[in-house]
Structures are given as structure tokens and as C-alpha cells.
C-alpha positions in Angstrom: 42.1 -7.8 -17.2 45.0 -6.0 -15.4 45.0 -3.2 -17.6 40.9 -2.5 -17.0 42.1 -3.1 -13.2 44.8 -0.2 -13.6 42.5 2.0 -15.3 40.1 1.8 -12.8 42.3 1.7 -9.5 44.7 5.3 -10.3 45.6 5.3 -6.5 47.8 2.5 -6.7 50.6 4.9 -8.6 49.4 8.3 -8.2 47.8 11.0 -5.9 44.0 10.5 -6.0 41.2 12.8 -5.0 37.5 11.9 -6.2 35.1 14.3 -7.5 32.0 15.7 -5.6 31.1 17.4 -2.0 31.4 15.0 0.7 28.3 12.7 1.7 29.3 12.7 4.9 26.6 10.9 6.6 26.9 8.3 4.0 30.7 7.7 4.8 30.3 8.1 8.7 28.2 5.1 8.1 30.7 3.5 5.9 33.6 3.9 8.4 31.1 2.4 11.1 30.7 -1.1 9.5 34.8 -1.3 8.0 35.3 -3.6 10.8 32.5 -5.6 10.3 33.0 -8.9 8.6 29.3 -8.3 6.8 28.8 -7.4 2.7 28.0 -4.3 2.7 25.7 -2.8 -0.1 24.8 0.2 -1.1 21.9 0.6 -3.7 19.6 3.5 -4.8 18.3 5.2 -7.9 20.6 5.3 -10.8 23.4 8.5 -11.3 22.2 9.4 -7.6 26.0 8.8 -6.7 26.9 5.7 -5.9 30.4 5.2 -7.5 31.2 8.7 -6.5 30.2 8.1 -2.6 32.6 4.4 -3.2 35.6 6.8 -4.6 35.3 9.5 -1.6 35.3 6.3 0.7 38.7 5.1 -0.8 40.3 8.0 -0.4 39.7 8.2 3.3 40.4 4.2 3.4 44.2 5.8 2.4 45.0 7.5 5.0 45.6 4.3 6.8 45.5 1.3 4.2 47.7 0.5 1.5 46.4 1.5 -1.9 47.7 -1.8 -3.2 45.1 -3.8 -0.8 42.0 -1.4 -2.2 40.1 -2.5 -5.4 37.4 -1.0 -7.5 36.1 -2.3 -10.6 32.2 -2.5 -12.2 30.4 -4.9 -13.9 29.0 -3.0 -16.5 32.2 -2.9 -18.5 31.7 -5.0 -21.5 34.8 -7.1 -21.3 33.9 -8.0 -17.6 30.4 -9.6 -18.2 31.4 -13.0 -18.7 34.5 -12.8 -16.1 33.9 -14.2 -12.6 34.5 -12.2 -9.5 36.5 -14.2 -7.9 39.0 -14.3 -11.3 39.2 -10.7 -11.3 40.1 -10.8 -7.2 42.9 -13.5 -8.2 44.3 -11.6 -10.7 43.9 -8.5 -8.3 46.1 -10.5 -5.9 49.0 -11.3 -8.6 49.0 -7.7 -9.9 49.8 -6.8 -6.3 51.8 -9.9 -5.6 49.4 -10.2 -2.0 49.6 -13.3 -0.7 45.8 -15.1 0.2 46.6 -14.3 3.7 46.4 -10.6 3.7 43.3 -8.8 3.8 42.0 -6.6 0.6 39.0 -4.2 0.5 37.2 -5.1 -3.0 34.4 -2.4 -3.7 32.4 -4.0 -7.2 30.1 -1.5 -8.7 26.8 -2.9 -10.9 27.2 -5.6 -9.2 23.8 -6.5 -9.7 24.7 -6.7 -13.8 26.9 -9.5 -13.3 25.2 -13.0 -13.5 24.8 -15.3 -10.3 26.8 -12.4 -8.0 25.3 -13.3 -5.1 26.4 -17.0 -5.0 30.5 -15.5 -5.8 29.9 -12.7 -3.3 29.1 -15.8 -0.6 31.9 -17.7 -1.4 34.3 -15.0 -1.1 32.8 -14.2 2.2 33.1 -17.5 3.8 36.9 -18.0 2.4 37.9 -14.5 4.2 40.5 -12.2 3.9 38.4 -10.1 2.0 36.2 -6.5 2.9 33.2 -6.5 0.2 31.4 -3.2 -0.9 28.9 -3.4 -3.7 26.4 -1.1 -5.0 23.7 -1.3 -7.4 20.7 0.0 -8.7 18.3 -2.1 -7.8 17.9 -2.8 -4.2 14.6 -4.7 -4.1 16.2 -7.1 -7.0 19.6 -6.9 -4.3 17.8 -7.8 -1.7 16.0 -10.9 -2.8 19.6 -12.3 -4.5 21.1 -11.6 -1.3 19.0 -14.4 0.4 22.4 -16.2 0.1 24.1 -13.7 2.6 20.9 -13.6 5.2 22.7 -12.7 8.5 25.9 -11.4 6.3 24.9 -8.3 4.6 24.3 -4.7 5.6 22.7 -2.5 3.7 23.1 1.6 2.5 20.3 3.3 0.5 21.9 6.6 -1.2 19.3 9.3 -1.9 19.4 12.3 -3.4 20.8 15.1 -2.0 19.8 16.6 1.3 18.7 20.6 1.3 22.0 21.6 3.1 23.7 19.5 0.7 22.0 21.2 -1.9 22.8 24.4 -1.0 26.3 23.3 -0.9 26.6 22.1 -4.8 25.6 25.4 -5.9 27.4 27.4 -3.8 25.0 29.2 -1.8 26.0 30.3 2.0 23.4 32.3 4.0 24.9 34.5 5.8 23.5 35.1 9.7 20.4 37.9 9.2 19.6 36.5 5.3 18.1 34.0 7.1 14.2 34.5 5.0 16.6 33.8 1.5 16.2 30.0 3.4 12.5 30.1 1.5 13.5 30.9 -1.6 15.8 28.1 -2.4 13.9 25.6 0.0 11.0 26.6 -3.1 14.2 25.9 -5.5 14.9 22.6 -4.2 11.4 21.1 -4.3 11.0 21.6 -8.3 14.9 20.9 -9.1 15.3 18.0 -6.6 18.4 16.5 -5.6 20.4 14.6 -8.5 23.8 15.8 -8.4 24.5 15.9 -12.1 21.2 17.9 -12.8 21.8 20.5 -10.3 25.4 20.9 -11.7 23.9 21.2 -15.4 20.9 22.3 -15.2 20.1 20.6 -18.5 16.6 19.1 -18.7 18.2 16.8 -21.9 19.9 15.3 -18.6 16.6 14.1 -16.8 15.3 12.5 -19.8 18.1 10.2 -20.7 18.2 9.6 -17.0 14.6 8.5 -16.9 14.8 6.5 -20.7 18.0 4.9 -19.1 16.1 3.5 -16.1 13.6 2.5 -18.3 15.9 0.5 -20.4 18.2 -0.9 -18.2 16.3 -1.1 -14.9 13.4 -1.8 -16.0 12.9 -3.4 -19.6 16.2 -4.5 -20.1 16.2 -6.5 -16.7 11.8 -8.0 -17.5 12.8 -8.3 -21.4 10.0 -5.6 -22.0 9.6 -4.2 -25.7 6.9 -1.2 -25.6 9.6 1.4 -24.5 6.6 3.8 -25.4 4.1 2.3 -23.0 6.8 2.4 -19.8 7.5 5.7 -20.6 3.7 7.2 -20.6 3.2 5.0 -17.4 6.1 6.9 -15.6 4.7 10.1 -16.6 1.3 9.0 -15.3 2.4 8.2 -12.2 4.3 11.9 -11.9 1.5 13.5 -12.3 -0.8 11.7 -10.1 2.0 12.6 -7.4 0.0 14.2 -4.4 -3.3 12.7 -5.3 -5.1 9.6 -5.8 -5.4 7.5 -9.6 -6.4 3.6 -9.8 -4.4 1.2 -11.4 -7.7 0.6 -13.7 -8.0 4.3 -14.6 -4.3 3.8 -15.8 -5.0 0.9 -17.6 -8.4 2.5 -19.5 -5.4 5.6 -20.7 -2.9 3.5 -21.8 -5.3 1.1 -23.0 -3.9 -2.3 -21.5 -5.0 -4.6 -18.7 -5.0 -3.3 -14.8 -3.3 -6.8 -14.4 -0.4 -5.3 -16.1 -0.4 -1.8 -14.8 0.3 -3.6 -11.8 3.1 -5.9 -12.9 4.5 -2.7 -14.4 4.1 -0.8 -10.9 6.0 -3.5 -9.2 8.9 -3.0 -12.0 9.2 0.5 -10.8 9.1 -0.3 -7.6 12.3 -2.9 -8.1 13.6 0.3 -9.9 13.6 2.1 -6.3 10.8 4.5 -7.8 7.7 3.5 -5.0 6.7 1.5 -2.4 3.4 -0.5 -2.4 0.6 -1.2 0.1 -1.0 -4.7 -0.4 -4.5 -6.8 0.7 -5.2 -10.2 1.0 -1.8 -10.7 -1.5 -2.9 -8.3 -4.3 -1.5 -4.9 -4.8 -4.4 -2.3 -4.0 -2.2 0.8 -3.8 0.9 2.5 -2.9 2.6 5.2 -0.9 5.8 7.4 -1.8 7.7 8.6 1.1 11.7 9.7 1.4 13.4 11.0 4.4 14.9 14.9 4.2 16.8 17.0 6.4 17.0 20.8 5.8 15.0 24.0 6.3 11.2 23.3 7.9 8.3 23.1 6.1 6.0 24.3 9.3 8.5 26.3 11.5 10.0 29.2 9.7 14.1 29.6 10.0 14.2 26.3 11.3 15.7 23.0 9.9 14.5 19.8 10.6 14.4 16.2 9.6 11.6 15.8 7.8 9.1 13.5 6.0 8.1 14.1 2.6 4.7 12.0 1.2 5.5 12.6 -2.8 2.5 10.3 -4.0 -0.7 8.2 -2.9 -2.7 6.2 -5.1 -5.2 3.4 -4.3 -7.1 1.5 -6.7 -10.9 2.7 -7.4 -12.9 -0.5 -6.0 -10.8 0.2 -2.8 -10.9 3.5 -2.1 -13.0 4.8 0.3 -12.6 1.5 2.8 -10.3 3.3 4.7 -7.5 1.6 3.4 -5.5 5.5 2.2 -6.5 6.0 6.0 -4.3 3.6 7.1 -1.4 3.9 4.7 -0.9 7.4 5.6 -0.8 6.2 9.2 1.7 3.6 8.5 3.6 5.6 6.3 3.7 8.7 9.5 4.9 6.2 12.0 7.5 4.6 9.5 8.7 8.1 9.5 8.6 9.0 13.1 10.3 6.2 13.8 13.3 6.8 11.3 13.6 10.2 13.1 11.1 12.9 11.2 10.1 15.2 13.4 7.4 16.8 10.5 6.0 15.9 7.5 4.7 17.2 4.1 3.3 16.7 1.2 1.8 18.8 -2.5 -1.8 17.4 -3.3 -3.5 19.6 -6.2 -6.1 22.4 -4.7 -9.2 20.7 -6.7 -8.6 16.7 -4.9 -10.7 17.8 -1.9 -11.3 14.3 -1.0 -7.6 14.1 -0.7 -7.3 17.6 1.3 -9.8 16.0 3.6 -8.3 12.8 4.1 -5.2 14.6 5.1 -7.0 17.1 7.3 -8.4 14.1 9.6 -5.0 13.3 9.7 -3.9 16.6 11.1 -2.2 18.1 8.6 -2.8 21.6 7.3 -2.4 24.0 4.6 0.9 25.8 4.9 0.3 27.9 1.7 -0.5 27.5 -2.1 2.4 26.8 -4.5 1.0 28.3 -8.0 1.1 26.3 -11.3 2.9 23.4 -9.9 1.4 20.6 -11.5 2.3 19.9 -15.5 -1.3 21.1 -16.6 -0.3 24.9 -14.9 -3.1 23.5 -11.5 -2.1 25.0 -8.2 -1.2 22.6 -5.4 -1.2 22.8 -1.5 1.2 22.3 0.5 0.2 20.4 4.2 2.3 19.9 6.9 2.0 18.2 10.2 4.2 18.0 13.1 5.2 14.4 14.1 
């Protein structure tokens, strides 16, 4: 174990500077709960940057704690699966020769990998002495194990990057008077998105073993699923229903399986940090896809904003029409007023006029037409409302 520990802690015998521009709304928030005594997780979608956001918040933990107090290690190292937390903390402590009485930091990637965590990360907790980060994938799946920290636990959800911070990774400035160039790569950043490897790249070989590895691990791996296949042409369903409306039968009839297990198979994608539901009387009916952005506006030109982005609606047929897409839009606009949007937007395809209408009651309007941007070469809108 010490030589894994070694490997994976360089700052205890050399200079150390982690890789990647500064998140630094993520680590302002960081810093803010150091004090606390609370478990602090951070989850999101797989490679969004998780262990690169728990590296750039070592380094600034060194300019006034000793690097032998500051661990890092993750579970998904093969010769760690079957080694208990609290072992790899003890033999942390001998490496270091710390005595139980002085406080460490201990930041445990993958955490959620690593069999009955949540029990080991509550013991640790209530002996002390010890500052616990972890991070993992799968924050709806964190969330329910961390029933055993209820009223100990804060948590962090990474997303991808921001516009500015887009803008950033490729190295684009815009200068004062170049302002309308803010269009152009605003149009950029809606079809690239914000994964920080991909925009590095570039290579579309990239997004597919990204999406087969969420699949496999986040998804089968974790449900003991077998049709790889089947997961796979649901996901690219579901993407290209984004903006519109499908039923969870309508998937079914495609795929050719039951609706009962289009929804199970929604609700694995959801664990998977890809959607979030709406549900009746107990039973899943449809769902809503918001995320939170700041950068340029999509109503006000030159102007950036913190903005909400609706990337898909669905609702299952036998419901639609009940008012029920009515009132998840409504939920899903205050949600985001409330986390600080000022606007919001959305893509729905030009031929869904039911949709355009539903959205038009709601206030939005067309901003302008973004040509062949659906799979199939269809034009979409894009509406916008102020919030």
C-alpha cells in the first residue's frame, strides 16, 4: 500500500502543480466548508473533472498545510478494492509517522466503487481528527448511501464547463470592440459542450468511449445489465428527443421491450447524473433536463448572464396533454430562478408545434433558427425567456 500512497501523493517530496484552468467557483466553495467538520462530496458526470478540481484544491491547501497531513488516493485502483479505508488512513498515518491526535485532510476519489464506504466514511467522522473529501460519479447512488451521514455531509455537483471557462481552454480573449465574435463561439459552445478533455482534443473517438464508459460502469456494471446494445440505442433516443416530447411507450415499441423497463432504464440514467424525472401518484410519467450556465446571453446581445438551459422534455403519451409538461416547465423555471438564472432557453425542432406552443404560453419566444441541428439535418428554434 505505501508505494500506491507515494505514487499518488507527489507533494509529499516534490514541487506539485496540477493540470487544468482553475474552477474557481468550485474551489471558492471548497475553501468555504475546510472548516467545517461535515463530509464533503463532490459528484457529477464522469471525466467532467473531479480529480482534477481535488488536485487544484491540494495545491492551494499547501500554502498553509503540511503536505505530509494531505492524502489522495481512489478506489478504483485494482489493489485497493478489497482494502478498507480506514487501513489505508492507518497506514497513511505510519508513512507520516502522525500521531492519532493531529488532524489530516484525506480526499478518496471513486469512493462510491468501494463497498460499504458510507458506513467507513461515518466511523472515521465520529472518531475525528480527520477532514474527508470524496467524489464520485454517481450522486443520486451517493446520496441514498450517505443516509448514514444525514446532518454530516455537504455536497458539490461539478458540471461542465461554464462559457467563460470555455473560452478560456481554447484560448480565445475578445478583445473590447470584437465584442459580436461573442456569437460565434457562444454557437461553438452549444454543439461542442463543456467536457474538458473533448474541447482539448477535439476527437469525437473521445465522446464515445466516454458515453460506452458510463454505460458500462455507471450504468450496467453497477444494475448487472447485459444488452450493452439496448443501453446504448436508448441513450441515443433520448438525445435526440432533446428539445421535444417522446413517451416511454414510443421508446419501448423502437427498441422493442416493455415501457416498464424503459422506465427502470430512465431511472439508471438518471442515477448516472444524465436527467431528472417528474413523477404522479408514485410512477414516473416524465421528465425534465435543466443545468445552470453562466456566460454570454441568449436574449440580450453583448451581455452575459446566468442562465437556464431546458436540454429535454418528455412525458409519456397517456399523459400528455393533462397539463402535466405545463407544470414541469413551471417547476423547472422557478427551480432556476431560484438558483439565480436570470433567463432561460431551450432548442425544440421547428416541426413540434405543440411544443413551440406550450412554450409560447409560457412566454418564451423565438430568438432565431439554428439550421441542421438535430441528427436527421431538421432545423431547431431557439426560445428564450427572461426570468
Amino acid at each position: 500500500m505505501e508505494l500506491i500512497l507515494r505514487r499518488y501523493n507527489p507533494w509529499w517530496t516534490e514541487e506539485f502543480e496540477p493540470e487544468g484552468i482553475l474552477r474557481e467557483k468550485y474551489l471558492e466553495k471548497l475553501s468555504k466548508l475546510r472548516k467545517t467538520k461535515d463530509v464533503i462530496f463532490i459528484v457529477g458526470l464522469r471525466r467532467v473533472g473531479k480529480t482534477t478540481l481535488i488536485y487544484q484544491f491540494i495545491k492551494q491547501l499547501l500554502r498553509d498545510i503540511d503536505a505530509k497531513k494531505i492524502v489522495y488516493f481512489s478506489m478504483d485502483h485494482p489493489r485497493l478494492t478489497k482494502v478498507s479505508i480506514l487501513d489505508l488512513l492507518d497506514e497513511f498515518r505510519k508513512i507520516q509517522g502522525l500521531s492519532f491526535k493531529e488532524k489530516i485532510y484525506a480526499f478518496i476519489d471513486e469512493v462510491h466503487l468501494h463497498e460499504n464506504f458510507e458506513s467507513e466514511l461515518k466511523t472515521i467522522y465520529d472518531m475525528g481528527n480527520v477532514k474527508l473529501f470524496a467524489s464520485g460519479s454517481a450522486s443520486i447512488f451517493l446520496i441514498e448511501k450517505g443516509a448514514f451521514l444525514t446532518g454530516r455531509q455537504r455536497f458539490i455537483e461539478l458540471t461542465p464547463f461554464s462559457f467563460n471557462e470555455f473560452l478560456k481552454i481554447r484560448g480565445i480573449k475578445i478583445e473590447q470592440g470584437d465584442e459580436h465574435l461573442y456569437l460565434k463561439y457562444c454557437d461553438e459552445y452549444i454543439k461542442l459542450g463543456g467536457l474538458p478533455e473533448y474541447l482539448k482534443t477535439n476527437d469525437q473517438e473521445y465522446i464515445t468511449i466516454l458515453i460506452d464508459a458510463i454505460i458500462y460502469k455507471d450504468v450496467a456494471g453497477r444494475h448487472s445489465l447485459t444488452n450493452i446494445g439496448l443501453l446504448r440505442d436508448m441513450v441515443v433516443l433520448l438525445s435526440q428527443g432533446i428539445g421535444g416530447r417522446m413517451s416511454m411507450r414510443k421508446i419501448g415499441r423502437i427498441l422493442g421491450i416493455s415501457h416498464e423497463t424503459v422506465r427502470e432504464y430512465i431511472n439508471f440514467f438518471v442515477e448516472a447524473n444524465l436527467i431528472h424525472l417528474v413523477e404522479k401518484d408514485g410512477k414516473i410519467v416524465g421528465y425534465i433536463m435543466c443545468r445552470v450556465e453562466y456566460g454570454l446571453s441568449a436574449i440580450q446581445k453583448f451581455r452575459i448572464a446566468r442562465k437556464g438551459h431546458i436540454i429535454s422534455l418528455a412525458m409519456l403519451e397517456q399523459h400528455r396533454r393533462k397539463g402535466l409538461g405545463l407544470n414541469l416547465v413551471q417547476e423547472a423555471l422557478q427551480a432556476l430562478k431560484d438558483r439565480g438564472c436570470s433567463e432561460i432557453y431551450l432548442e425544440v425542432r421547428v416541426s413540434n408545434l405543440s411544443a413551440v406552443r406550450l412554450y409560447k404560453k409560457l412566454g418564451f419566444k423565438i430568438i432565431s433558427t439554428i439550421r441542421g441541428y438535430y441528427r436527421d439535418g431538421e432545423d431547431a428554434y431557439m426560445m428564450g425567456k427572461t426570468l
